[in-house]
C-alpha positions as CSV (number, residue, x, y, z in Angstrom):
1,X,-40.9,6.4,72.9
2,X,-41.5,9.5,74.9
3,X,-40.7,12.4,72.5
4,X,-38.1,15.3,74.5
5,X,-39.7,18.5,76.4
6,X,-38.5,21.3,74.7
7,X,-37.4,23.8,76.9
8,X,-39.1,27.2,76.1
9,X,-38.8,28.7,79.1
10,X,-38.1,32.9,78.9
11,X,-34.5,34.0,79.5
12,X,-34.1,35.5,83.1
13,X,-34.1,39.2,83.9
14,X,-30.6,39.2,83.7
15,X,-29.9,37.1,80.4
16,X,-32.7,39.5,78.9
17,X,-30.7,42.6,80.0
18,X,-27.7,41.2,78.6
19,X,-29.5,40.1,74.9
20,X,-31.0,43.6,74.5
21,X,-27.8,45.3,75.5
22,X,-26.1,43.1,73.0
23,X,-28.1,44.4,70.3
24,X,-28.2,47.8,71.6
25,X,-24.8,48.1,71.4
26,X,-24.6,46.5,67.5
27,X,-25.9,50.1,66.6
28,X,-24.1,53.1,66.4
29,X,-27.0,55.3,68.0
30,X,-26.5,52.0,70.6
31,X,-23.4,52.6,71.8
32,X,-23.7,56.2,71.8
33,X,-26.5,56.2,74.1
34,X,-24.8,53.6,76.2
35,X,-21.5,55.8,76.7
36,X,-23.9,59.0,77.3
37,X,-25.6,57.7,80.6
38,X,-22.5,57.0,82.6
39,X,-20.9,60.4,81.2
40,X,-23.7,62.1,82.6
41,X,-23.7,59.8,85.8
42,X,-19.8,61.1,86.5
43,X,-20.5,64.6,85.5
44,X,-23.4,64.7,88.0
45,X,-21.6,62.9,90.4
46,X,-19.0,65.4,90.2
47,X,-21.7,68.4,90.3
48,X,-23.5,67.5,92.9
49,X,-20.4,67.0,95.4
50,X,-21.9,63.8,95.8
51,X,-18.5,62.1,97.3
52,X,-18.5,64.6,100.1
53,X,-22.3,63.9,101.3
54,X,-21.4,59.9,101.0
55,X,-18.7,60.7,103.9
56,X,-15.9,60.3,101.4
57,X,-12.9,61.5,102.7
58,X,-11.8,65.2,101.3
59,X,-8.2,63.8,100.5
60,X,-9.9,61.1,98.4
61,X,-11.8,63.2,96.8
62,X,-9.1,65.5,95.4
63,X,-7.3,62.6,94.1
64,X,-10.6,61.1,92.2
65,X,-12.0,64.3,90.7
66,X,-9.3,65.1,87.8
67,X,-9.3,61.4,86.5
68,X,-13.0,62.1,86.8
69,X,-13.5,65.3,84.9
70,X,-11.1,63.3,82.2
71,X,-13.3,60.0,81.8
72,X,-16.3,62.2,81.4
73,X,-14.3,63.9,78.6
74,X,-13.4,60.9,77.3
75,X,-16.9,59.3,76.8
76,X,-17.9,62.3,75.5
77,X,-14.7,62.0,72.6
78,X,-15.7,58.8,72.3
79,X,-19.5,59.4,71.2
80,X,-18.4,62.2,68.8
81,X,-16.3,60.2,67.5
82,X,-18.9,56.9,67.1
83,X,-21.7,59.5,65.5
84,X,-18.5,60.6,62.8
85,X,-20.5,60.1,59.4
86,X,-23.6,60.0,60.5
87,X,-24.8,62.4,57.9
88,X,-24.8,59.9,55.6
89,X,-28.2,58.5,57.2
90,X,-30.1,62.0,56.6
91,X,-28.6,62.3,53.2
92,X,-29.6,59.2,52.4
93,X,-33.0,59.4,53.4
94,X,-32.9,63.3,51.5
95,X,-32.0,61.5,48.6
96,X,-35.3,59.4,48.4
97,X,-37.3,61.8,48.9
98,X,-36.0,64.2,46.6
99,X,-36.1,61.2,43.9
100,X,-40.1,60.4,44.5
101,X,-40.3,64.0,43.4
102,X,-37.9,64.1,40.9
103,X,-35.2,66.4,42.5
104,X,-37.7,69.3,42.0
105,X,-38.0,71.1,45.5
106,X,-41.2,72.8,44.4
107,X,-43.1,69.8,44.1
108,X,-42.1,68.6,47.6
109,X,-43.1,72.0,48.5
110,X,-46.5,72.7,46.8
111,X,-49.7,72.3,48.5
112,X,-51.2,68.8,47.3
113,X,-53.5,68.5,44.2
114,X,-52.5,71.8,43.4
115,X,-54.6,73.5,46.3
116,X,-53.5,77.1,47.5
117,X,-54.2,75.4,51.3
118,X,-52.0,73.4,53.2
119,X,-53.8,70.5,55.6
120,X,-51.6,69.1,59.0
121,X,-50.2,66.1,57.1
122,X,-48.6,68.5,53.9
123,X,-47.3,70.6,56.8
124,X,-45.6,67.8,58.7
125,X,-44.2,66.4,55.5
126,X,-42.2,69.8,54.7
127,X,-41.0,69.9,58.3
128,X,-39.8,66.2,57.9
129,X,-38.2,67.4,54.8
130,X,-36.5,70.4,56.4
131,X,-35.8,68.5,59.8
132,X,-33.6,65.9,57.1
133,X,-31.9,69.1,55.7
134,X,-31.0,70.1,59.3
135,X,-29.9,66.8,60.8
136,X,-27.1,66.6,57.4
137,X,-26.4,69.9,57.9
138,X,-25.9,69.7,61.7
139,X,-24.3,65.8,61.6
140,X,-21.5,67.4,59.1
141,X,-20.8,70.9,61.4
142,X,-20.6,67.8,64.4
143,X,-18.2,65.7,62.7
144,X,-15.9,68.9,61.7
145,X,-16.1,70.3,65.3
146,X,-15.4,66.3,66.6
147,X,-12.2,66.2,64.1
148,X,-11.1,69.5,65.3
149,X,-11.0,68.7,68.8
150,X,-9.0,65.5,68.7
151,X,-6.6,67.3,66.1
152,X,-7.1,65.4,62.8
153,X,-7.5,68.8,61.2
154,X,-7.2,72.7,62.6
155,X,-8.1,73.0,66.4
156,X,-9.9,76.2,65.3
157,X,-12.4,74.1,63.5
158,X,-13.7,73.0,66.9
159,X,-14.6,76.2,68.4
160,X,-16.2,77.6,64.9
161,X,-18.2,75.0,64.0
162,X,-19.5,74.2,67.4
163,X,-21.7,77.1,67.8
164,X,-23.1,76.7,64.2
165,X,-23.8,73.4,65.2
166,X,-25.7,74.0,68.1
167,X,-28.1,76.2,66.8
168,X,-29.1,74.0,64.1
169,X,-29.8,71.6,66.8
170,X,-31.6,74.3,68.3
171,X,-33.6,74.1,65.7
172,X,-34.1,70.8,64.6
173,X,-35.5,69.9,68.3
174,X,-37.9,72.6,68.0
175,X,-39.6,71.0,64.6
176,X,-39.5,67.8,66.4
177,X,-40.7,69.0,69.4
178,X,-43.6,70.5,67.0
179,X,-44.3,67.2,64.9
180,X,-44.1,65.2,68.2
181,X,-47.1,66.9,69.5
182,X,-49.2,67.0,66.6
183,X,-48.6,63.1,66.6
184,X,-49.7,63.2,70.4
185,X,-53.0,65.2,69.5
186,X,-53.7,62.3,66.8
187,X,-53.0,59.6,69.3
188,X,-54.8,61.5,71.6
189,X,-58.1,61.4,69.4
190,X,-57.6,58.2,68.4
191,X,-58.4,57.2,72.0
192,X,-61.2,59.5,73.2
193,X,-62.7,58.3,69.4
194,X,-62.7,54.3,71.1
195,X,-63.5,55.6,74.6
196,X,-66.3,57.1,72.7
197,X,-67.6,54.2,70.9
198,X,-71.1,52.4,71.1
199,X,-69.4,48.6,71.5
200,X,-66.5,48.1,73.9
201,X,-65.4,44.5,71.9
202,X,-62.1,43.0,72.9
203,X,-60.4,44.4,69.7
204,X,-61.2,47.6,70.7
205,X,-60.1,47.3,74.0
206,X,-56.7,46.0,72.9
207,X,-56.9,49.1,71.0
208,X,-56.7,51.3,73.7
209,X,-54.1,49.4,75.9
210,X,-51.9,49.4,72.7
211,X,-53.0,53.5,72.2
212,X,-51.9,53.8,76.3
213,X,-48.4,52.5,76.0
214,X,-47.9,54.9,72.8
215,X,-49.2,58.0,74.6
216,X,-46.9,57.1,77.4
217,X,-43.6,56.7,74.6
218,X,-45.0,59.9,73.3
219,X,-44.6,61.7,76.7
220,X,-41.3,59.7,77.8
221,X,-39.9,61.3,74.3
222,X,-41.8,64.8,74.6
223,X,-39.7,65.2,78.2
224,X,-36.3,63.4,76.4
225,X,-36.8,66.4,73.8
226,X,-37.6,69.5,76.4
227,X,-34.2,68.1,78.4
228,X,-32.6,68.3,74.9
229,X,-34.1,71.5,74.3
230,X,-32.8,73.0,78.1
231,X,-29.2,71.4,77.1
232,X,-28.7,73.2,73.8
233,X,-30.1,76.2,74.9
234,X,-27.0,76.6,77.2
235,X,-24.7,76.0,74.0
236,X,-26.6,78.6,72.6
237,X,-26.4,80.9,75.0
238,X,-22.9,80.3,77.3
239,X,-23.8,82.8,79.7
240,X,-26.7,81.3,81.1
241,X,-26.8,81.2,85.0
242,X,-26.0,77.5,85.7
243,X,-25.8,76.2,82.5
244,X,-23.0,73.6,83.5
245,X,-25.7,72.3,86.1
246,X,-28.2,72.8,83.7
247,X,-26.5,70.7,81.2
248,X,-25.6,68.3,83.7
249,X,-28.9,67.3,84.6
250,X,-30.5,68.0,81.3
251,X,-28.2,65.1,79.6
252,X,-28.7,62.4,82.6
253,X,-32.4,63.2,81.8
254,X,-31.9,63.0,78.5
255,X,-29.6,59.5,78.3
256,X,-31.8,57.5,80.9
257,X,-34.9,58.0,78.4
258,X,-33.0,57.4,74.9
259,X,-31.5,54.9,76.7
260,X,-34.6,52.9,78.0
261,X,-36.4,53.6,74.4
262,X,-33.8,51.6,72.9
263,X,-34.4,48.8,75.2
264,X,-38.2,49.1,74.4
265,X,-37.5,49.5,70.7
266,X,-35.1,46.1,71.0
267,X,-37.3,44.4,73.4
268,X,-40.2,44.7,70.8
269,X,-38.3,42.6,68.4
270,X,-37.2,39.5,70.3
């Protein structure tokens, strides 16, 4: 008796798609990115008077714009209010490393073996620990700002915690922005260190194809992190020429390449 094919054949480009949006979308950080890119895609539709140079007629136009200015506000609601708690992932990840060091701040501090030096690694683990300290901090000033402006509590919470959190976003995309490119020197050693080598086996050169595609997520996320940098600055500082263009652009940027390092991130565990 002839035993029955199996069918093993790959899903379709499209039945992929729809997998890894599926579990995209399972995740809070998911669905926020999902809502972010067409936010951005209305609000840059809208700034670049897009509708006019597609020949759309002017009365049309008037009629669309206000219903679009209000669904670009309301996906931006809507991923304030998916992120609500999410301080509890930074505290919680505060937590264990204040307990490997026994809730004693100085020893997380202190130079290792008790040397009066500090080496790259020491450094980039007190910035992790501070860049946990800021994303609590920040995630809490976000949900009190995001309460605020849908009126569970005080409108005036909105406008005074927004600026506070902005710079504290400020300033946790500059220690990432600072850890990021250490961890692209590393890679990039890593690399020229194989290039460089006597024997070019097949291990190594899987090595370097595998070293390629990180270098390339290290730059797609070094560019996802100087649009975030460009976008906050113009919270920061309101009065900057263009900033609502600025901004605009900045967070299309920004949500196509969070967006398609999810799908990498998801795609890697199928």
């Amino acid at each position: 008796m002839a035993k029955e094919s199996v069918d093993t054949k790959a899903p379709g480009n499209l039945a992929l798609f729809i997998l890894l949006t599926s579990k995209i979308a399972r995740l809070n950080d998911g669905q926020d990115k999902i809502l972010k890119l067409p936010q951005y895609v209305v609000k840059t539709i809208l700034w670049t008077n897009a509708l006019e140079r597609w020949g759309v007629d002017k009365h049309v136009v008037e009629i669309v714009t206000p219903p679009s200015k209000q669904l670009a506000s309301n996906f931006s609601n809507a991923r304030k209010i998916i992120r609500l708690l999410h301080w509890t992932e930074p505290l919680g990840e505060l937590y264990e490393v204040c307990r490997q060091h026994d809730f004693d701040v100085r020893r997380i501090l202190a130079a290792p073996n008790g040397s009066k030096s500090y080496d790259a690694r020491h450094v980039l683990r007190i910035i992790s620990f501070f860049q946990l300290l800021l994303s609590t901090a920040n995630d809490m000033s976000d949900d009190l700002a995001c309460l605020g402006r849908i009126g569970a509590i005080p409108k005036s919470y909105q406008s005074q915690f927004e600026p506070i959190s902005a710079r504290l976003w400020f300033t946790g995309i500059s220690l990432d922005i600072h850890a990021l490119l250490h961890h692209l020197n590393g890679t990039y050693q890593k690399r020229h260190s194989l290039l460089s080598g006597a024997e070019k086996t097949q291990q190594a050169r899987d090595d370097i194809k595998k070293l390629d595609w990180s270098l390339f997520m290290l730059r797609l996320q070094l560019i996802k992190l100087l649009a975030d940098v460009i976008f906050c600055w113009c919270d920061v500082n309101p009065a900057t020429p263009n900033a609502d263009g600025l901004q605009t652009v900045s967070g299309l940027v920004s949500g196509v390449l969070s967006l398609f390092r999810l799908y990498v991130k998801a795609s890697a565990t199928l």
